[in-house]
Backbone bond lengths (Angstrom), bond angles and torsions (degrees), N, CA, C in turn:
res aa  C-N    CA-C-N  psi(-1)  N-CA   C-N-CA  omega(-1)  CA-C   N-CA-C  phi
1 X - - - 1.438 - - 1.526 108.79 -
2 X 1.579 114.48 116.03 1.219 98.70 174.04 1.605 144.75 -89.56
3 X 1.567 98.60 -5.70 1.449 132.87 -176.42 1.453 115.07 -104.08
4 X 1.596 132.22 107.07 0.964 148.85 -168.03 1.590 103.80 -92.41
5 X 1.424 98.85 131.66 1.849 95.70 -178.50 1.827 97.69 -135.67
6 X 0.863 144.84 113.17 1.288 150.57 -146.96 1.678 108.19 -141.46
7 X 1.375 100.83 -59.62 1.507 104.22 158.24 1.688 117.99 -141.65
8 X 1.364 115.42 -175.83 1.640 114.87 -148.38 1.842 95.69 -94.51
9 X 1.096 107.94 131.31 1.670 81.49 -164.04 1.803 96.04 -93.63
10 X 1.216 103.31 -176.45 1.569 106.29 -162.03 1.270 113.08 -43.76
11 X 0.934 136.38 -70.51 1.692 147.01 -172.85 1.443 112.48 -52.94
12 X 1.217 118.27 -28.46 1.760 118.70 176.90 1.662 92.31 -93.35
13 X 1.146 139.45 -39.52 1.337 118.60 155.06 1.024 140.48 -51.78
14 X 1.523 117.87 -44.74 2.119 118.71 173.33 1.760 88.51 -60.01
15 X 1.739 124.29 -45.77 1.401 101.82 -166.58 1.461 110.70 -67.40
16 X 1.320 121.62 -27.53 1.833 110.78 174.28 1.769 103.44 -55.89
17 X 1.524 114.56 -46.67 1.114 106.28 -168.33 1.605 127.18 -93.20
18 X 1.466 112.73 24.12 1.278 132.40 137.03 1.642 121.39 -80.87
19 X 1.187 129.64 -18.71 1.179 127.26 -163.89 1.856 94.25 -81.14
20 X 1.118 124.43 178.72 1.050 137.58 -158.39 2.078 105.42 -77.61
21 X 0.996 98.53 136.14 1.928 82.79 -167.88 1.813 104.54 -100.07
22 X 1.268 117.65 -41.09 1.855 133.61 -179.54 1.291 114.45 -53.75
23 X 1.584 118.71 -2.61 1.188 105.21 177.19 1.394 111.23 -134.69
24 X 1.613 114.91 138.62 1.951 109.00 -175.57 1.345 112.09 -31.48
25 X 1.581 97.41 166.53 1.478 104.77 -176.69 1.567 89.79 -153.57
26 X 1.455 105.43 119.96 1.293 101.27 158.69 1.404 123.50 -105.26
27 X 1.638 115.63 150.65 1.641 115.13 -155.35 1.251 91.29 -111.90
28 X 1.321 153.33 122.91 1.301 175.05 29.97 1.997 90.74 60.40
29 X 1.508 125.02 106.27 1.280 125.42 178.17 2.018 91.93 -131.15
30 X 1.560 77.52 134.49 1.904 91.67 174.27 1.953 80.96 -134.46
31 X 1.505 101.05 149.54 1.087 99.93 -150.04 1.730 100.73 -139.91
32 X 0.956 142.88 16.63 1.946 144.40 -172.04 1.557 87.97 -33.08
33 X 1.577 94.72 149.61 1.590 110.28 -166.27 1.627 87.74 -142.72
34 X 1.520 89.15 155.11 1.860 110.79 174.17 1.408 97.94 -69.05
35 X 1.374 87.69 157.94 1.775 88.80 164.92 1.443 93.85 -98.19
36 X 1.406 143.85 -39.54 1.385 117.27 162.75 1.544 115.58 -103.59
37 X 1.584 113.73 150.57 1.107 119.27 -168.50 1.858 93.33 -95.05
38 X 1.450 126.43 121.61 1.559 125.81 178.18 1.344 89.53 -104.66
39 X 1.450 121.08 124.56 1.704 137.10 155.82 1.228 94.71 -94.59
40 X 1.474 103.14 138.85 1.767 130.76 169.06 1.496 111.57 -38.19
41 X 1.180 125.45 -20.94 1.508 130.11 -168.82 1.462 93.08 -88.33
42 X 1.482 131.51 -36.03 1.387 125.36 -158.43 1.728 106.60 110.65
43 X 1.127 86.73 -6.65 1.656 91.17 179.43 1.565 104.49 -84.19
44 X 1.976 113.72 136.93 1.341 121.41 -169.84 1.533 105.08 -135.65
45 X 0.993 124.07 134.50 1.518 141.42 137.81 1.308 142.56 -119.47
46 X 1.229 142.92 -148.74 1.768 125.18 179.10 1.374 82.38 -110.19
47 X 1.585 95.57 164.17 1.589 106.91 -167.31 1.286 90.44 -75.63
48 X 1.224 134.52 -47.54 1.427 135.08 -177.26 1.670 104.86 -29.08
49 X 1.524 137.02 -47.61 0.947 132.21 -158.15 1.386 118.90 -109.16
50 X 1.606 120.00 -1.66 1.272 137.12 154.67 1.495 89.39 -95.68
51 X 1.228 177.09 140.61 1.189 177.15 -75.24 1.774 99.29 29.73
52 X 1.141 87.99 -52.45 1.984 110.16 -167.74 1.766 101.13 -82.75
53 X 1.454 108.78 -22.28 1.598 82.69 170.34 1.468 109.33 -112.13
54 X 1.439 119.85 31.67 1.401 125.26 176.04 1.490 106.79 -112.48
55 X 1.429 115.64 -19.09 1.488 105.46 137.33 0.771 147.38 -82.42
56 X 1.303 132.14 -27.93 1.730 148.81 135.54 1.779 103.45 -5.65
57 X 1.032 107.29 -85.45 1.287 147.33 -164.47 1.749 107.37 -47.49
58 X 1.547 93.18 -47.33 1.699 101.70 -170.62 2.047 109.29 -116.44
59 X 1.062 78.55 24.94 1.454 76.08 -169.23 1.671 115.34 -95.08
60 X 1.958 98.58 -25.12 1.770 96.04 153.59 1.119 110.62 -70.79
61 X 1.359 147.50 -47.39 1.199 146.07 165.62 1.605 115.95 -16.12
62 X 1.536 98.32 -71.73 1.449 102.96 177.59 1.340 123.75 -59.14
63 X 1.616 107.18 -38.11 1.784 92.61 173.88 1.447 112.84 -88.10
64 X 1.288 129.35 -0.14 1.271 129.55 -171.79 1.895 100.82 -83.88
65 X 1.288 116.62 -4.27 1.416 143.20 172.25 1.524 122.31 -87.52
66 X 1.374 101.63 -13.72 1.236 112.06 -162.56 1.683 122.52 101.23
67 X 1.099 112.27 -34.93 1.489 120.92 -157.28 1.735 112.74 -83.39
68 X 1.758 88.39 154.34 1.352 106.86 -153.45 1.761 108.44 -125.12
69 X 1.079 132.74 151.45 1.555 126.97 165.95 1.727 103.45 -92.41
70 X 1.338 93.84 118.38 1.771 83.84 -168.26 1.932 92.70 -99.25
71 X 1.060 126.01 -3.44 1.791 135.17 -155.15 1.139 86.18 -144.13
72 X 1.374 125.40 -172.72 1.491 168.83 -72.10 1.486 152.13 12.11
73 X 1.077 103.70 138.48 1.892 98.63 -168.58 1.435 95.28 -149.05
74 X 1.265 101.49 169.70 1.403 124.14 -175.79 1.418 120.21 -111.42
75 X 1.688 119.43 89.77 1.260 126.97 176.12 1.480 130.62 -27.32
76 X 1.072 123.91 107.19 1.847 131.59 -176.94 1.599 108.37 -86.50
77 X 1.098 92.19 -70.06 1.734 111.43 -166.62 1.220 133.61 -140.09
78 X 1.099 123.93 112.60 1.737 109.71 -168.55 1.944 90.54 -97.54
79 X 1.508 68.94 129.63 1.815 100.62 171.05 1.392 129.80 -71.08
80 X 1.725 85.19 -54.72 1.598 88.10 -176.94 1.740 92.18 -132.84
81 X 0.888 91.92 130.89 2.234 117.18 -172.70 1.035 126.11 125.04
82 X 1.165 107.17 175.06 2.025 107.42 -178.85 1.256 92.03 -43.23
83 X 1.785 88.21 137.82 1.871 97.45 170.04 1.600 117.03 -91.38
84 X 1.649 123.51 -0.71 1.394 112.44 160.39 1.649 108.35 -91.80
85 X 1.291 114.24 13.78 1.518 92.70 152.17 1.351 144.24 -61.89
86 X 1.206 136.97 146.14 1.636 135.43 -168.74 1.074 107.74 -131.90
87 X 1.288 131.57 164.47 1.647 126.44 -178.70 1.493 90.05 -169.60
88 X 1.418 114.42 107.49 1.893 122.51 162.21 1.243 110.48 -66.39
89 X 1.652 135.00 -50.94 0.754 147.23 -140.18 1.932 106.83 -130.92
90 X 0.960 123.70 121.58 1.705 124.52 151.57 1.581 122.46 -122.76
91 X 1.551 135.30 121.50 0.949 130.77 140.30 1.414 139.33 -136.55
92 X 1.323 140.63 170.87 1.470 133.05 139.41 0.664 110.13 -53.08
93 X 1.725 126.18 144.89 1.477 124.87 130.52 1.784 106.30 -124.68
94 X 1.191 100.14 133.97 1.381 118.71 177.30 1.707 120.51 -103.48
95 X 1.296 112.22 136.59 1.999 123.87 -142.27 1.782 80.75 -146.58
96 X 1.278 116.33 121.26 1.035 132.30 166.25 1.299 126.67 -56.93
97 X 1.142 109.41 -4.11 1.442 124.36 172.30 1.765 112.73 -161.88
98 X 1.236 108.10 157.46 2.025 86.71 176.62 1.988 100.89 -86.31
99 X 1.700 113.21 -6.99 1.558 112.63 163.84 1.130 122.45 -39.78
100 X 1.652 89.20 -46.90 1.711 103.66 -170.37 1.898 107.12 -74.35
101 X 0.731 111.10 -64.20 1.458 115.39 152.05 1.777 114.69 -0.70
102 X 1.315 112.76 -71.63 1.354 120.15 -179.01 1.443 108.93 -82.44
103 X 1.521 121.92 -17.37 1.550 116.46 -176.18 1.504 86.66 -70.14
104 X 1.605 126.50 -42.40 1.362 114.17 -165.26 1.491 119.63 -45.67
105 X 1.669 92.20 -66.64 1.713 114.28 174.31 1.844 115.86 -22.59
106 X 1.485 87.39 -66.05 1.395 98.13 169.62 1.590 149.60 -37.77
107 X 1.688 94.00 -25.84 1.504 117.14 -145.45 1.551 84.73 -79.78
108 X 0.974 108.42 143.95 1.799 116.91 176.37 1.636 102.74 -72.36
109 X 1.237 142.61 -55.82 1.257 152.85 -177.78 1.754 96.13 -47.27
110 X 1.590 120.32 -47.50 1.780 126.39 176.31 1.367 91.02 -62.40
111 X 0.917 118.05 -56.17 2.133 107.56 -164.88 1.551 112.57 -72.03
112 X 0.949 95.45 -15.80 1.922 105.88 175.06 1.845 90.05 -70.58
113 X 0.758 160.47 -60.29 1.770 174.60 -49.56 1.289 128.73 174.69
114 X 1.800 104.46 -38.21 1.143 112.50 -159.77 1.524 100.70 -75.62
115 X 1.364 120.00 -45.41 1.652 117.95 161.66 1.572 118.99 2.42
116 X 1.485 103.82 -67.01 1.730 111.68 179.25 1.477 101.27 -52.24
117 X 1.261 139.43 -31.83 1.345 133.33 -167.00 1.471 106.45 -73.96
118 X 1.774 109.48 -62.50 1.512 111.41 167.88 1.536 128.38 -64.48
119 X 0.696 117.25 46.74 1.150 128.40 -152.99 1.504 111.94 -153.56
120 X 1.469 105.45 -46.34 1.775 128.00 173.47 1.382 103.66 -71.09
121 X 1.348 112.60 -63.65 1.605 136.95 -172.13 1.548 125.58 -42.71
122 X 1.096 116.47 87.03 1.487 113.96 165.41 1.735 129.85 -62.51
123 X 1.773 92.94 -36.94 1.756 105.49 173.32 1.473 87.42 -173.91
124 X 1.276 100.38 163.52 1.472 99.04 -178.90 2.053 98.60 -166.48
125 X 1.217 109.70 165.38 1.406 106.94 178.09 1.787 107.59 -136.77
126 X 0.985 109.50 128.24 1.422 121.31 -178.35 2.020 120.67 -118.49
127 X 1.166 100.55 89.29 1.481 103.71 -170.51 2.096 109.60 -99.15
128 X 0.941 93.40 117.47 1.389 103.22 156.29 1.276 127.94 -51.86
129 X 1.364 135.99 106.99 1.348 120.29 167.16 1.621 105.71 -125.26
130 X 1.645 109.43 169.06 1.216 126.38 179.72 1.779 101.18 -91.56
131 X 1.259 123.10 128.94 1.306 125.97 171.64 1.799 109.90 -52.52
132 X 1.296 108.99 149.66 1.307 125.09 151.42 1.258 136.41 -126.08
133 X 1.313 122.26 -171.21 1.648 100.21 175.98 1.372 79.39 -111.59
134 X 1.351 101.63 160.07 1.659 147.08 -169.17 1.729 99.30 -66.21
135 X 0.979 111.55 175.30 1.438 141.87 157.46 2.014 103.23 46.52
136 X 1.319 116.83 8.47 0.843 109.09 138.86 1.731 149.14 -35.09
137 X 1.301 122.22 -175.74 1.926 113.11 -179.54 1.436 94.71 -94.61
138 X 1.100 142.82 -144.02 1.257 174.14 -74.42 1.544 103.64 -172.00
139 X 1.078 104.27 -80.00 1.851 130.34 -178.47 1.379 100.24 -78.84
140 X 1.281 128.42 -13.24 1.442 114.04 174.75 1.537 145.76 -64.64
């Protein structure tokens, strides 16, 4: 992968935070991790285990937001896309609002934390979607 995405850089953020805020937002996260995690101090572990304390860490945060993991699975094989793509990690997470979403980001206690994430993160993809109901076709 030659394009590193770690965090949203300014302009794809004001555009999330133009998009509509009152209504859920589910976050679609694909997640490739370092094999070592480098903290700014010089301090190192595998991303796997700064990965694991950035949920630890943020996970009252996240439900104290409301938010929920409504998915997860464990990436095998990508079928259809670049074939040196990798993905350690796949899940939903679902935010009762995309407000709530940014109250998280925001929260001083999340930015105290988020470190372990950049830190884990080799590239990662974070998509916004609008909920649907389930068991629909294809196009539904």
């Amino acid at each position: 992968m030659a394009d590193t995405y770690v965090d949203p850089d300014r302009d794809r953020f004001a555009a999330f935070r133009d998009l509509p805020r009152d209504e859920p937002a589910d976050m679609l996260n694909l997640v490739c991790l370092n094999a070592v995690a480098r903290y700014a101090d010089g301090t190192e572990t595998s991303g796997r285990e700064a990965y694991a304390a950035y949920g630890r860490q943020s996970e009252p945060i996240f439900k104290g937001v409301g938010g929920s993991i409504i998915w997860s699975g464990e990436p095998r094989f990508i079928t259809i896309g670049p074939a040196d793509e990798h993905w350690d990690i796949a899940f939903i997470a679902r935010y009762p609002s995309a407000q709530a979403f940014l109250d998280m980001v925001y929260d001083p206690a999340y930015q105290a934390v988020v470190h372990h994430r950049q830190a884990a993160v080799k590239t990662s993809r974070l998509v916004r979607m609008k909920p649907r109901m389930s068991g629909g076709g294809f196009g539904s």
